[in-house]
N, C-alpha and C positions, 0 to 999 in steps of 0.2 A: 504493500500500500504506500510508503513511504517513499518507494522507489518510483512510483507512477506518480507521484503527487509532486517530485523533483523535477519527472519531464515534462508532466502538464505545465510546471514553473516556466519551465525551459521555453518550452515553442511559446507560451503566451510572451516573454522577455523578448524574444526574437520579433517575435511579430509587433511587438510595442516601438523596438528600434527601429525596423523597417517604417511604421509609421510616421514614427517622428522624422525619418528622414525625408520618406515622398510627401508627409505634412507635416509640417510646425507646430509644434501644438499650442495653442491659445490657453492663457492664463481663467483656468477655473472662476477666479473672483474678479476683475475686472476688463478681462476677454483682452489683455493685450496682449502682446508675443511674448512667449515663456521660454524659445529657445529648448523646446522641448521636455519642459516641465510643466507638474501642473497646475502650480502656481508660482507665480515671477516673483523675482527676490522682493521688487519693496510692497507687495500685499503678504508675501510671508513673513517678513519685519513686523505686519500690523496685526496678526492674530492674536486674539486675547489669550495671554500666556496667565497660567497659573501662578501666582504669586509664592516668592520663594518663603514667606512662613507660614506657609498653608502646614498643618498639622502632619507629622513626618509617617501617621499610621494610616490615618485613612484619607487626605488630601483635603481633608476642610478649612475651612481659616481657623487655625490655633492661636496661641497667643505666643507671639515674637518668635514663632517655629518650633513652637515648643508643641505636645498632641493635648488636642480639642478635649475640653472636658466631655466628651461620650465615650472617648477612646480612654480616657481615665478612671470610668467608672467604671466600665463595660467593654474589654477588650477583647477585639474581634480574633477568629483565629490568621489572619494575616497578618505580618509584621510591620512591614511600611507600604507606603503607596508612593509614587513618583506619577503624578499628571502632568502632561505637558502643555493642557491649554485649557480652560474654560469651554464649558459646552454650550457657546455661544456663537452668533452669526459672526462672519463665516464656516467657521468649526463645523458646527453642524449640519450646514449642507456637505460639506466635502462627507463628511459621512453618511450621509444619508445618500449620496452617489454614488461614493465605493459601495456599500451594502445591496442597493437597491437597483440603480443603472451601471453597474458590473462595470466604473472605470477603475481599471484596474491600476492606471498611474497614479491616482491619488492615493494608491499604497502602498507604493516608490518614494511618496513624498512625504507622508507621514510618516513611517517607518523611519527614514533618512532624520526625521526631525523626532522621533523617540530617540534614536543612535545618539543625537545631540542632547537632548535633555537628561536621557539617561546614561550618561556616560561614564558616571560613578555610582550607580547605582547597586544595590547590591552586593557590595565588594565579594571576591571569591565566590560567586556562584556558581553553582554547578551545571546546571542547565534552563534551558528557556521551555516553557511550556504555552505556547497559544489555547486560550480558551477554546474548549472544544464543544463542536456544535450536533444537537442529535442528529443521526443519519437519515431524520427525513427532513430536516432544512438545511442539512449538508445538499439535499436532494435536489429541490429547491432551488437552490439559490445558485450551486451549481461550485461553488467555491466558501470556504472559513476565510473573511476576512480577516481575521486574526493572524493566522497561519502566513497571510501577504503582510501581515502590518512585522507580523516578528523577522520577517528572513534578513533584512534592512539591518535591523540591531542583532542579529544572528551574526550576520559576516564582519559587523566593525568589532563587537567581541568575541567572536570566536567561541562562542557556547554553539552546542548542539540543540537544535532542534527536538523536541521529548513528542511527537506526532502522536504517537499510541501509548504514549504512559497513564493517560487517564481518556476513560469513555462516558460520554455524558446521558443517562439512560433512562433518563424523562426530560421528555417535549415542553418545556416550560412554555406557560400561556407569552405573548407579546407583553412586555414591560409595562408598556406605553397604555398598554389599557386598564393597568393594574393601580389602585390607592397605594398609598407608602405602605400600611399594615399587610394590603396583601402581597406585595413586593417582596416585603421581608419573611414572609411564610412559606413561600412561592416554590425558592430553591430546595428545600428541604429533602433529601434523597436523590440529590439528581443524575450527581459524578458517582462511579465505581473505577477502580484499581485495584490492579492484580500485580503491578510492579515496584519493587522493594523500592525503596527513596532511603534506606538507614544514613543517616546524618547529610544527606544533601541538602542544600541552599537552593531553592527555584526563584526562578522567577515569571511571574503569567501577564502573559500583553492579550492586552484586550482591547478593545475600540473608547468606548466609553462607560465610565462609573457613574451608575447614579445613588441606591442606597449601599450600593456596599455588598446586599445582600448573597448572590451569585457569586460572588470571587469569595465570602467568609467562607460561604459552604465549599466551595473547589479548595481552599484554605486546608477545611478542617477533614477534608480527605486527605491531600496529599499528606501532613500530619500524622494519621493516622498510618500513611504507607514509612513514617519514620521522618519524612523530612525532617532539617534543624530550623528551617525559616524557610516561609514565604514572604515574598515582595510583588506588589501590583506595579505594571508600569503600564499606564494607558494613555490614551491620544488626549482624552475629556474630560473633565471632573464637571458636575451635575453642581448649581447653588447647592448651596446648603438649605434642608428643608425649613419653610416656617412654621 
């Protein structure tokens, strides 16, 4: 499986270059010429970055970067988080792009800008894990964006790729149409693992955080498989709820 998911990579990579070469690609958020990117350096300059004392556990605003009184009462089973922007316009369209309208270079581009925000993330960790998606919106959608957002921060650190170290084995309802309580209810039972993790350090890239809830429970499996720490490093962080 790992092996076919490398060459899918492959010819979609090829075929993205050929693109850009017989067309240029236009700048996602302001439609000028991106020189092949999918978005041009000074609208990548203006994306709403997450603020560096945003709470070092779960990416909310903490106080002076210190972690958010919920992460002090009530500690999730993940250890830190690293967001790289706010889940806000433009953010959110380019994701809702890649996911939806299958452009596959806005996960060239995001990826390339986890590599940067994450780039000390984690220290010594052992492998990268992309959230993984059930087999029937694996189906679907035809591709894990995830899996496109990690390969980026895959090759500037030099972690491996963990594709099948965990299986996601309930279809969790759409987020988006879910209350915050049922949000956090939601993921309960979702991931299974049959691979040892004894003292590994992971880390799990995902698109975007909103409660937290889906990565505590991927969390507090991989945990269970022995890891020593999990770390989230994502494209978006969600406000913080009122």
């Amino acid at each position: 499986m790992e092996i076919l998911s490398n060459s899918l990579h492959a010819l979609r990579a090829l075929f993205q270059h050929t693109m850009d070469v017989l067309a240029p690609q236009d700048c996602f958020v302001c439609g000028g010429t991106s020189r092949g990117d999918a978005v041009c350096p000074d609208c990548a300059d203006s994306l709403p970055r997450r603020p560096p004392t945003a709470c070092p556990q779960c990416a909310l605003p903490g106080l002076d970067g210190g972690r958010c009184a919920a992460c002090t009462r009530t500690a999730p089973a993940y250890d830190a988080t690293r967001a790289a922007y706010d889940f806000a316009f433009p953010v959110d369209a380019l994701i809702h792009a890649l996911k939806y309208r299958h452009q596959l270079s806005i996960a060239t581009f995001l990826g390339d800008a986890l590599a940067v925000h994450g780039a000390d993330f984690g220290p010594g960790a052992d492998l990268l894990l992309p959230m993984p998606l059930h087999p029937r919106r694996l189906a679907e959608r035809g591709f894990n964006q995830a899996v496109e957002l990690a390969r980026a921060f895959a090759r500037h650190r030099g972690l491996p790729l963990a594709l099948a170290a965990v299986r996601k084995v309930r279809d969790l309802p759409p987020q988006a149409g879910l209350d915050r309580e049922a949000r956090l209810r939601s993921p309960r039972g979702a991931f299974e693992s049959v691979q040892a993790l004894d003292g590994k350090r992971v880390i799990v890239v995902d698109d975007v955080m909103t409660t937290g809830a889906t990565l505590d429970e991927l969390a507090r499996c991989l945990k269970q498989q022995g890891a020593s720490w999990v770390g989230n490093l994502v494209v978006a962080r969600t406000p913080a709820p009122h």
